[in-house]
Structures are given as C-alpha cells and as structure tokens.
C-alpha positions as CSV (number, residue, x, y, z in Angstrom):
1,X,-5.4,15.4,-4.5
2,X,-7.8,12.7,-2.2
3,X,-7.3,9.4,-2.4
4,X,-8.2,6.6,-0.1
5,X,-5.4,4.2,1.2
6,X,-6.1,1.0,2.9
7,X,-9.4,2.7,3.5
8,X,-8.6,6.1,5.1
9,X,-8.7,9.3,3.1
10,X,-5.6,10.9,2.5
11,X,-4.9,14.3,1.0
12,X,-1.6,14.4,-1.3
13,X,0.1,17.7,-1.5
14,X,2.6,17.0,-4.0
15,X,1.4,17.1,-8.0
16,X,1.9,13.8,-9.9
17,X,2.3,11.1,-7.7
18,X,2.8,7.7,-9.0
19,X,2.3,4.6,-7.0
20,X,5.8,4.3,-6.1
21,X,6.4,7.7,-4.8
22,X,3.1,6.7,-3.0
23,X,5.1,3.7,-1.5
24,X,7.7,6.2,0.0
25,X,5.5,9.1,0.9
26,X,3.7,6.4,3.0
27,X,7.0,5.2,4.4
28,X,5.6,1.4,2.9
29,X,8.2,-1.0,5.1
30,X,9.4,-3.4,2.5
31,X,7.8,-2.3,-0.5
32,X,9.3,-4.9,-2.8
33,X,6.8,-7.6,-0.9
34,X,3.7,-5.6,-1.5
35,X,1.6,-5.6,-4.0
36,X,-0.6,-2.5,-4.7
37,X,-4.3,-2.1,-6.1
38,X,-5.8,0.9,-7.5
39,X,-9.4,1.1,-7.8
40,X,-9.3,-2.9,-7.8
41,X,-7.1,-3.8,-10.2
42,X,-3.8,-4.9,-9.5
43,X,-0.7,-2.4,-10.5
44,X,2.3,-4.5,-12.2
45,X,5.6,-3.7,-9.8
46,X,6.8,-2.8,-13.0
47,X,4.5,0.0,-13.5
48,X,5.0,1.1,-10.1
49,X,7.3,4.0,-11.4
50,X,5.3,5.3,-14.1
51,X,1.7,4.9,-12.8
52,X,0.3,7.8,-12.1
53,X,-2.9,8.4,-9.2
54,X,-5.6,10.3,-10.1
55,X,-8.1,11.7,-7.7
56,X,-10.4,9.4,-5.7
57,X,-8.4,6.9,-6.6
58,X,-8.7,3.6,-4.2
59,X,-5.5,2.1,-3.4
60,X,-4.7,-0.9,-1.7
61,X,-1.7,-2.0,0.1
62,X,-1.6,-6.2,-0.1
63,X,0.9,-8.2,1.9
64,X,1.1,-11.8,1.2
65,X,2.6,-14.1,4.0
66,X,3.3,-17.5,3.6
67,X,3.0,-20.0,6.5
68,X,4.0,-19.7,10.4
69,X,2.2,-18.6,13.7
70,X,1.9,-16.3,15.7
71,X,1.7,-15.2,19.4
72,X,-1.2,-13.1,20.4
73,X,-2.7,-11.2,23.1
74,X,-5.5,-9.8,22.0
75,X,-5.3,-7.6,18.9
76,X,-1.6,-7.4,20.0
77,X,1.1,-9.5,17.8
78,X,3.8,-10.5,20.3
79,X,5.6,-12.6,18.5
80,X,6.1,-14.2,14.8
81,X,7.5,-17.8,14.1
C-alpha cells in the first residue's frame, strides 16, 4: 500500500495497518504527544487502534510544543530550554 507521511511516499508491506501500528512501524518517539492527520482531518487518539489506512492516504504527524527556546546553528538544534 502507498501512502504519503509527513510528505514523503512510503510503501507499506504489511496488510491492514491502522494508524497506530503506523505510529510503531515508523518508530514515532513519544507517540502519546502526537497527534495524527489523515487526509486532513484529525484522527481521535482514541481511534488510533482501530483506524484503518487506505491507499493514498495522507498522513500527518503533528507535534505540539508549548513555550521555551532554543539554541541554533543553522538548521541544527543544539540545545532545548
């Protein structure tokens, strides 16, 4: 199956895949702070489990952070405070 995943095309091997065996297959860190769109709606976390991808879908990986700076060198983070 093809989807697209933060904007580059993936090719999923494996049958039905729902959005959180997405999660893992991607190796997601800390998937309990993202939130997850397919085809520009957002998935409830508690439809993770049962929401099944379908070809071509679009999915989105959002991570919200809230406040802070950061060092940078460039496109380089060196350090988060």
């Amino acid at each position: 199956m093809n989807i697209r995943v933060n904007g580059e095309t993936q090719v999923l091997e494996e049958g039905a895949v729902t959005v959180a065996r997405l999660l893992d297959i991607q190796k997601v860190e800390s998937p309990d702070m993202v939130s997850v769109q397919r085809n520009g709606d957002f998935v409830e976390r508690a439809n993770f489990g049962s929401t099944l991808l379908a070809e071509n879908d679009e999915i989105e990986f959002l991570y919200f952070m809230g406040g802070g700076a950061c060092k940078c060198q460039g496109d380089s983070l060196l350090s988060w405070n």
